[in-house]
One Martini backbone bead per residue (centre of mass of N, CA, C, O) as a GRO file, in nm:
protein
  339
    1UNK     BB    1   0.093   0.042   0.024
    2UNK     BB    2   0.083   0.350  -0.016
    3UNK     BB    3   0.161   0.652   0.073
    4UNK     BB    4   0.091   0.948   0.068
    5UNK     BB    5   0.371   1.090  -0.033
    6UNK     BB    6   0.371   0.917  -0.315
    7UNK     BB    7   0.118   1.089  -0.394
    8UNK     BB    8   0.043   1.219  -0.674
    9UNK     BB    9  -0.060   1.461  -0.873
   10UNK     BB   10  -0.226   1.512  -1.156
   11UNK     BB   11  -0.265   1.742  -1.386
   12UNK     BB   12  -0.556   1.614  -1.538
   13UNK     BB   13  -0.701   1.679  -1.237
   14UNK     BB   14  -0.944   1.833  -1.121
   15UNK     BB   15  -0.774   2.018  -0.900
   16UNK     BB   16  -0.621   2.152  -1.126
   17UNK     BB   17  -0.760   2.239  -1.268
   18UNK     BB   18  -0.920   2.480  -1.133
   19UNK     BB   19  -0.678   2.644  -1.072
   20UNK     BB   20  -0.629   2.719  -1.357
   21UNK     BB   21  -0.871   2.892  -1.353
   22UNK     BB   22  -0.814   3.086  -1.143
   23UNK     BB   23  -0.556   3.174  -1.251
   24UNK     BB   24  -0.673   3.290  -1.524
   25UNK     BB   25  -0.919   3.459  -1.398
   26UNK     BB   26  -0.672   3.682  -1.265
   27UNK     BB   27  -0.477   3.780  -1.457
   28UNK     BB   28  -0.598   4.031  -1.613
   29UNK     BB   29  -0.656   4.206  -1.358
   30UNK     BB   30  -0.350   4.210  -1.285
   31UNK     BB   31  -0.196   4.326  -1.498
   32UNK     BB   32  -0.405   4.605  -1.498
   33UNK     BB   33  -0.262   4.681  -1.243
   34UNK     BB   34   0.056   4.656  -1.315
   35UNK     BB   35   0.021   4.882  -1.571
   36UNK     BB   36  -0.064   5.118  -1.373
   37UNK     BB   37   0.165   5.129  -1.173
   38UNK     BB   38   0.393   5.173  -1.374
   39UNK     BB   39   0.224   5.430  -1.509
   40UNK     BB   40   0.186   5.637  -1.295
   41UNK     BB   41   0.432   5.850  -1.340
   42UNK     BB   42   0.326   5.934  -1.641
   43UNK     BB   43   0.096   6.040  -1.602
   44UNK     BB   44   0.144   6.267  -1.387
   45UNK     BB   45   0.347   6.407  -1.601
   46UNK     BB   46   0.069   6.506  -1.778
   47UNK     BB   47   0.011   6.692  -1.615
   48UNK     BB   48  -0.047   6.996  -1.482
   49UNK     BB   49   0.148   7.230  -1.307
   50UNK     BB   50  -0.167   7.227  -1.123
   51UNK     BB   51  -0.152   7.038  -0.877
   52UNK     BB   52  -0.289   6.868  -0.671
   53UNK     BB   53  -0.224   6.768  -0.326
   54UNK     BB   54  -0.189   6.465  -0.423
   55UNK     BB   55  -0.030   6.435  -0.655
   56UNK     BB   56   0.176   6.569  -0.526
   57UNK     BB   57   0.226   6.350  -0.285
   58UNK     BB   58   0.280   6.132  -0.482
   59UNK     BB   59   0.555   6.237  -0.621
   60UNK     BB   60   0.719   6.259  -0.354
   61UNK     BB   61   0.671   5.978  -0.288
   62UNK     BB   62   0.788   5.870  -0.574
   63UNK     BB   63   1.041   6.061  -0.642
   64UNK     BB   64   0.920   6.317  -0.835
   65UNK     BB   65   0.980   6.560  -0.988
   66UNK     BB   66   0.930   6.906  -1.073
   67UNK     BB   67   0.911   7.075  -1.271
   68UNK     BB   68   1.127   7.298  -1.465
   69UNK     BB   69   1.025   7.613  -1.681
   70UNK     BB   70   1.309   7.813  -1.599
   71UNK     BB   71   1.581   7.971  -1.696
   72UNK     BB   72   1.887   8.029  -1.593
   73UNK     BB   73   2.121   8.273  -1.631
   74UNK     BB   74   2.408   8.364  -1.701
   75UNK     BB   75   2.545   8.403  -1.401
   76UNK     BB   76   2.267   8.292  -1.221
   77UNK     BB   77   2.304   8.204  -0.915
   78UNK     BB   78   2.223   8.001  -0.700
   79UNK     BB   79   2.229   7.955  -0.387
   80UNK     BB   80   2.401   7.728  -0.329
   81UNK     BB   81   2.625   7.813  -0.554
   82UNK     BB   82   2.666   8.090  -0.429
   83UNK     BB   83   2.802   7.963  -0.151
   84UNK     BB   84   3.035   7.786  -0.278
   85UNK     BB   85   3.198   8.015  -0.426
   86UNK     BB   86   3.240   8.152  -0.106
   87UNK     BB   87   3.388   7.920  -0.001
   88UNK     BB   88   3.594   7.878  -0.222
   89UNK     BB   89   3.687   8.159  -0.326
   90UNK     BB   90   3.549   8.238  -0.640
   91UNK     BB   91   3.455   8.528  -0.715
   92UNK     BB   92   3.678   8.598  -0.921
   93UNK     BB   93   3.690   8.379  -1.116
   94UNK     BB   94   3.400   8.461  -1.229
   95UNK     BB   95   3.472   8.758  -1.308
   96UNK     BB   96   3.707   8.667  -1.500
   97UNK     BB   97   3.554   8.472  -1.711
   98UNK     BB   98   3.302   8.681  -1.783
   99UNK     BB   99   3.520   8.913  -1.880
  100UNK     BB  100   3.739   8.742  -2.058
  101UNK     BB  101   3.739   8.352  -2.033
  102UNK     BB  102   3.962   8.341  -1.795
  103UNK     BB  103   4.057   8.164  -1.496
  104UNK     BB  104   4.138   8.108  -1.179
  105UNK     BB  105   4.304   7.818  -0.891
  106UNK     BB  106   4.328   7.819  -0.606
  107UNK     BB  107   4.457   7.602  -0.363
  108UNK     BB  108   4.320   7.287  -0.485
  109UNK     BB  109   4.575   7.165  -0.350
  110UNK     BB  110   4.815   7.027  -0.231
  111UNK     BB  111   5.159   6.972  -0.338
  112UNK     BB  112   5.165   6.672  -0.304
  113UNK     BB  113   4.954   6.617  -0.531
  114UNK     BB  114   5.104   6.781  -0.767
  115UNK     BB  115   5.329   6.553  -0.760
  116UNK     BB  116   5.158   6.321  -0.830
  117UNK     BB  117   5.061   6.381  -1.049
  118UNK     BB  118   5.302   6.440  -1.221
  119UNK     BB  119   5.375   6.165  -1.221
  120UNK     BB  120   5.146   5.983  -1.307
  121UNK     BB  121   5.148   6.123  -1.600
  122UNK     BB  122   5.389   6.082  -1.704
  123UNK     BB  123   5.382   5.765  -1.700
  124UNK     BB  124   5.141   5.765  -1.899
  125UNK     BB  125   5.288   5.891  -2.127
  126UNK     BB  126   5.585   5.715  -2.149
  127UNK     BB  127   5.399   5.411  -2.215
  128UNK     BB  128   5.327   5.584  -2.507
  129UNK     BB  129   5.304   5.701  -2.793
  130UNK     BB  130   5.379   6.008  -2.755
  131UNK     BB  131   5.277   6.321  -2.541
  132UNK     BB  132   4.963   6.171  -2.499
  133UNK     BB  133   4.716   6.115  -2.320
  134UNK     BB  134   4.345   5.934  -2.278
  135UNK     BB  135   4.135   5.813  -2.061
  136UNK     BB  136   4.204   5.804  -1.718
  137UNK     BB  137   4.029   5.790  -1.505
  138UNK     BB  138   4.105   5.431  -1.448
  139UNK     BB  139   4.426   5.441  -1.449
  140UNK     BB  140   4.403   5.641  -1.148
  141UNK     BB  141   4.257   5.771  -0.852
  142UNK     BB  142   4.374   6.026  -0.901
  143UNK     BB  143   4.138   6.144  -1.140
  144UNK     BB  144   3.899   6.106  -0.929
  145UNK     BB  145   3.975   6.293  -0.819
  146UNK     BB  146   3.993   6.578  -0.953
  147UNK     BB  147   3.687   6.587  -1.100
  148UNK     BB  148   3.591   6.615  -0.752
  149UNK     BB  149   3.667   6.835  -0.696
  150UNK     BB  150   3.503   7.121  -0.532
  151UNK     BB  151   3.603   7.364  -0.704
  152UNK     BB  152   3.579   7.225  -1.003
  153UNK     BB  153   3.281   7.189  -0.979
  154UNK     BB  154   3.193   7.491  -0.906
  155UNK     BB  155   3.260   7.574  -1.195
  156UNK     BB  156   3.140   7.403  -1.387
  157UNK     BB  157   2.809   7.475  -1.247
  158UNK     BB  158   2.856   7.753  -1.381
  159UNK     BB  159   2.939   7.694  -1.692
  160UNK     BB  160   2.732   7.375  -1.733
  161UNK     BB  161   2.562   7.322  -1.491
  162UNK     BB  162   2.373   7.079  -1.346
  163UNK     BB  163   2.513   6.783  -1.460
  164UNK     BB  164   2.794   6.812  -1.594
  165UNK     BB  165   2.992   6.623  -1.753
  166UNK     BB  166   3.268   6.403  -1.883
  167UNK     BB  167   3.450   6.440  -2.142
  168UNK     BB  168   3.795   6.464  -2.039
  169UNK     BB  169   4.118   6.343  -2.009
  170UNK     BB  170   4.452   6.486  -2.034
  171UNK     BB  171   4.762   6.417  -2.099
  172UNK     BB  172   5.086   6.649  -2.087
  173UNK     BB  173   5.437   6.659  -2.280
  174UNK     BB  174   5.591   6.939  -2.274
  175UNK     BB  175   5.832   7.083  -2.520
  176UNK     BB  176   6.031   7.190  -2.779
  177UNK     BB  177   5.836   6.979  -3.027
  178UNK     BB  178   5.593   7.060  -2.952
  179UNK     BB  179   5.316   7.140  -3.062
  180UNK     BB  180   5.137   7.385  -3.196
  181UNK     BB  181   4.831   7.601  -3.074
  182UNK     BB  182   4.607   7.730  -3.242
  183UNK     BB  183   4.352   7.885  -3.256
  184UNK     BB  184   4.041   7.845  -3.068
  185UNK     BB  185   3.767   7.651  -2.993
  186UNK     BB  186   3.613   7.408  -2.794
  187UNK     BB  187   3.293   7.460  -2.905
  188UNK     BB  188   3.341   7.347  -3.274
  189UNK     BB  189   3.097   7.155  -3.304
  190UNK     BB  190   2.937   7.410  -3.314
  191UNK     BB  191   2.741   7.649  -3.415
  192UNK     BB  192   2.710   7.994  -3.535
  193UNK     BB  193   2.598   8.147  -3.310
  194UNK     BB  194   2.644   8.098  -2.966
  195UNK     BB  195   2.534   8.048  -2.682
  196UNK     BB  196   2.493   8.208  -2.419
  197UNK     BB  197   2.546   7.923  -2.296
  198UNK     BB  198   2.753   7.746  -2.190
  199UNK     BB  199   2.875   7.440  -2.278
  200UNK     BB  200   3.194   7.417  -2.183
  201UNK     BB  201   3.496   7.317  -1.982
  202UNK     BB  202   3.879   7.393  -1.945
  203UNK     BB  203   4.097   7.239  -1.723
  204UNK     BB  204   4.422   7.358  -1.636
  205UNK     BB  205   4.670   7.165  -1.450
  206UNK     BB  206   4.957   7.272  -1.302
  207UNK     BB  207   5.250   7.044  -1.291
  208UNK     BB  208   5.403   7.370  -1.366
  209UNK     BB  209   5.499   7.638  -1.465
  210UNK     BB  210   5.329   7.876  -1.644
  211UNK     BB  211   5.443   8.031  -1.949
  212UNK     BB  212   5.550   8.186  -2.265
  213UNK     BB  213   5.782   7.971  -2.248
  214UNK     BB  214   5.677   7.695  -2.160
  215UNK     BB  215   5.361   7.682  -2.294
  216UNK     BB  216   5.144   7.780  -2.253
  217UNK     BB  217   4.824   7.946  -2.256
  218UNK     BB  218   4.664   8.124  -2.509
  219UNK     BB  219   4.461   8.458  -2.531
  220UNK     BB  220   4.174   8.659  -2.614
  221UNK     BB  221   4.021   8.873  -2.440
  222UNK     BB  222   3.674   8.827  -2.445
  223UNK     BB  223   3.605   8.680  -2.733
  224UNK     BB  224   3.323   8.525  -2.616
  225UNK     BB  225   3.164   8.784  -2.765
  226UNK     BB  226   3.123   8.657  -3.046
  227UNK     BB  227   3.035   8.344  -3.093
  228UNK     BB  228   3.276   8.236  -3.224
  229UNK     BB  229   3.536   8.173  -3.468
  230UNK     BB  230   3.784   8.221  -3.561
  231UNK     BB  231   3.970   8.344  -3.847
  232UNK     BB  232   4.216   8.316  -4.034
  233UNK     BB  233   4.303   8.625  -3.991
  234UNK     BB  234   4.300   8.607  -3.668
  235UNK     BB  235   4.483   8.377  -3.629
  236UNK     BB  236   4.741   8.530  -3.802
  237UNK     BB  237   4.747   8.796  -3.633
  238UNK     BB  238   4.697   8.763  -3.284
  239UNK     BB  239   4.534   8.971  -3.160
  240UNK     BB  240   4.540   8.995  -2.842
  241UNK     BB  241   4.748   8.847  -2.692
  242UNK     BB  242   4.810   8.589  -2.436
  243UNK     BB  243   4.926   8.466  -2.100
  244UNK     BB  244   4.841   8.170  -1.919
  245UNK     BB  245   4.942   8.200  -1.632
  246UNK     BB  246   5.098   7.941  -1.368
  247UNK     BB  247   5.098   7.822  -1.098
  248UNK     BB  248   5.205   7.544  -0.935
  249UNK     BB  249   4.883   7.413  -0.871
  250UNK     BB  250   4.724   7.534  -1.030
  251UNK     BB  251   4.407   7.670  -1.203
  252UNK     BB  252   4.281   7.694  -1.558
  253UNK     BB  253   4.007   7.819  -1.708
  254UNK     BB  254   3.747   7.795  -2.008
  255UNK     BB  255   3.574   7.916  -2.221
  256UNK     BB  256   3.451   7.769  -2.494
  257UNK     BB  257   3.434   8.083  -2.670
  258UNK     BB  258   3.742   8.146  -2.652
  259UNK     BB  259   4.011   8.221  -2.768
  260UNK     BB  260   4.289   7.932  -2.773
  261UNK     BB  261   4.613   7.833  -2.734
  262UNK     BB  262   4.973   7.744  -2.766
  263UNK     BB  263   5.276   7.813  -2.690
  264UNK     BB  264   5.553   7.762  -2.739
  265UNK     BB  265   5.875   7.630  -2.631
  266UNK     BB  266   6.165   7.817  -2.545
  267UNK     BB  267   6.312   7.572  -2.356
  268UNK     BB  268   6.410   7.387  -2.173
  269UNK     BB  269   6.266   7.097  -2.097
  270UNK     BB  270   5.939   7.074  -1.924
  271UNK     BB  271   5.582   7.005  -1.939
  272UNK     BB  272   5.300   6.927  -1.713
  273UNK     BB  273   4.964   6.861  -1.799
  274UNK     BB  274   4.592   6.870  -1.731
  275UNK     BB  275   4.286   6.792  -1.901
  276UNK     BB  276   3.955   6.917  -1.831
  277UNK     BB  277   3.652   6.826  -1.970
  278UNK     BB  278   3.316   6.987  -1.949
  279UNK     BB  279   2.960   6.931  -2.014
  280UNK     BB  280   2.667   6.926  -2.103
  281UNK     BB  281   2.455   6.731  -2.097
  282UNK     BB  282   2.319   6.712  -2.436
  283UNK     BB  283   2.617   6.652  -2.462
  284UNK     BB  284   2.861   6.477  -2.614
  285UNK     BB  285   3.137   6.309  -2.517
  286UNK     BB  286   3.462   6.244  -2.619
  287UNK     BB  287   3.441   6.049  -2.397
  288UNK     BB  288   3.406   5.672  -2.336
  289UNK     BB  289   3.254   5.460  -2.006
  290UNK     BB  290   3.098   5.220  -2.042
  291UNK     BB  291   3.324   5.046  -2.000
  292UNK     BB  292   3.191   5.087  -1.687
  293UNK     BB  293   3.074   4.928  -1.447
  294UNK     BB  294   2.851   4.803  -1.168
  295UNK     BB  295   3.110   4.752  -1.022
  296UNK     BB  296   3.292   4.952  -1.034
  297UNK     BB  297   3.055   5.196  -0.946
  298UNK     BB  298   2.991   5.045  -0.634
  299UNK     BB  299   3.181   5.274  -0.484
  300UNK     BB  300   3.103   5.496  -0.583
  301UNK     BB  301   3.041   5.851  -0.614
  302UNK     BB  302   2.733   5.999  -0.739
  303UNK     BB  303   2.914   6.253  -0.874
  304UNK     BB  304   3.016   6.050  -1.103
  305UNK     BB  305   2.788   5.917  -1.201
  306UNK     BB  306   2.706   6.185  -1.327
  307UNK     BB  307   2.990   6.245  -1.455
  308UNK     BB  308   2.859   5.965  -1.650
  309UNK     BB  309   2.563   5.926  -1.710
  310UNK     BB  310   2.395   5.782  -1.510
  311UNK     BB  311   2.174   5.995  -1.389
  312UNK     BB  312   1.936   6.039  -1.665
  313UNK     BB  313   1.813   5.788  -1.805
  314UNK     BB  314   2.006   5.791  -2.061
  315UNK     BB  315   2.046   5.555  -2.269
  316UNK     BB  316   1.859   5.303  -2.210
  317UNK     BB  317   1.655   5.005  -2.249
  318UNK     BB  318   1.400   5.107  -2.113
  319UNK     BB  319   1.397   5.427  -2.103
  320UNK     BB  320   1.307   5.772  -2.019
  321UNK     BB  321   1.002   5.573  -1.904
  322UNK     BB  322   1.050   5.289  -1.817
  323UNK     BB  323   1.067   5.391  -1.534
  324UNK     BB  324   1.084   5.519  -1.196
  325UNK     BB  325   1.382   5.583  -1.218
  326UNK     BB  326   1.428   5.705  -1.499
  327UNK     BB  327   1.204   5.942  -1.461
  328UNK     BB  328   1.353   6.091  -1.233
  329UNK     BB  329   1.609   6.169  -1.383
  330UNK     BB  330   1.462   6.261  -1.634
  331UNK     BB  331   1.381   6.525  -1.481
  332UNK     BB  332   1.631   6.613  -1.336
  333UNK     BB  333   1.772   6.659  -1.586
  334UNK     BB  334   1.576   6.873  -1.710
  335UNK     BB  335   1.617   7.084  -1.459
  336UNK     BB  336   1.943   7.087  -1.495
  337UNK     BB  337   1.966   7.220  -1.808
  338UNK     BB  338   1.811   7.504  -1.679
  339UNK     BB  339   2.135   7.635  -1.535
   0.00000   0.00000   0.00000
């Protein structure tokens, strides 16, 4: 006689189907609840911005922003970033970058730090053919640091918005031999006139005294007021061009529509320096960090996700809309472009 324990039911027993009755009766309804779930984010995203006092307390408790529908005009600092600008003793270089389009950092770090820092972008770019190295961020993590810099964070969402991405970062040793660099603007990718909204900032940090014996770099001061690229004879003549002169340890950083360049090195040995740039987010970044997984970014602070466009929610597999993770972002990222 067998035991209960090794009696199965069959599968097209009556006591099956009738379950299997219950779960197909319950199935259509159970959908239409969790699509309604799913998707009650985006209803709600489609509401005029006056809305009743429940459904803003729904959006707050799903973590969803209200839309902003206002942008800052340039150098309209928020109070937050205003703030940190006068914590950070900058309102100086924000008053010089506005009106010649180029200004420094100073003690942006200790001199141990910029001591590191060229070694190991020396380092790293003379373990490879030419002059200069590229796409360093996870190269070493003092990198890391430097992008992370919080007086450099906060020039880049003075000229760039908040949420502005990380474009590049390249090492370079300059000698006697590096080419030189004519006149340009760095967003040449932009049709001209150019946005009053500057759109990129690059920071070169002097991990050597910079200036025009040296190889600094040369600019027209004020020319980002063209808001176009010089033209072949402005490049020719040169005319009010000067160096952005810079002691070891400071940082000089340029609006992207300032025209400027770098001039020769005429003396003996090198000048080694780190240029980083920040692009506003809509634009595209000139290097791709995407091959750093979720593994890598694990540990990593919220502001590099940021700075690596992991937190707008775009250009993912789900879509701008697809969960309500994604759309917290894209709405969050959508009101960061307008500062």
């Amino acid at each position: 006689m067998q035991s209960n324990s090794a009696v199965s039911e069959s599968p097209n027993s009556a006591s099956s189907q009738s379950a299997k009755r219950v779960t197909g009766r319950w199935r259509r309804p159970l959908n239409i609840v969790l699509a309604i779930m799913r998707n009650l984010p985006k209803l709600t995203n489609l509401l005029p911005p006056f809305r009743s006092k429940t459904v803003q307390q729904l959006r707050e408790r799903l973590g969803i922003p209200t839309r902003t529908h206002e942008t800052r005009q340039p150098f309209d600092l928020s109070p937050g970033l205003a703030a940190r600008v006068r914590k950070f003793g900058l309102e100086q270089a924000v008053r010089n970058v506005r009106a010649n389009g180029f200004g420094h950092i100073h003690n942006v770090a200790p001199v141990d730090f910029t001591n590191q820092l060229r070694d190991t972008v020396s380092r790293i770019v003379r373990s490879q053919p030419g002059d200069q190295a590229d796409r360093l961020l996870d190269k070493d993590p003092i990198f890391q640091e430097v992008v992370l810099n919080p007086k450099i964070l906060a020039i880049a969402e003075v000229m760039c918005g908040k949420g502005a991405l990380l474009s590049q970062i390249v090492g370079c040793v300059i000698n006697k031999d590096t080419p030189v660099t004519d006149l340009h603007v760095t967003q040449n990718q932009l049709p001209a006139p150019f946005a009053q909204h500057n759109q990129m900032v690059t920071f070169c940090w002097a991990c050597d005294e910079q200036t025009k014996v040296t190889g600094a770099t040369k600019v027209v001061a004020g020319s980002q007021q063209h808001r176009r690229p010089p033209t072949a004879e402005e490049v020719a003549e040169q005319l009010g061009v000067e160096a952005i002169e810079c002691a070891m340890g400071s940082v000089s950083f340029c609006d992207s529509s300032v025209w400027h360049g770098r001039w020769p090195r005429t003396i003996e040995g090198e000048q080694i320096a780190l240029y980083v740039t920040f692009c506003r987010l809509a634009l595209r970044p000139f290097e791709s960090y995407d091959y750093l997984d979720a593994d890598w970014l694990a540990d990593k602070p919220f502001t590099l996700r940021v700075l690596l466009g992991r937190e707008d929610g775009l250009d993912t597999a789900e879509g701008a809309i697809g969960s309500i993770d994604n759309l917290t972002k894209f709405l969050r990222m959508s009101n960061w472009s307008k500062t």
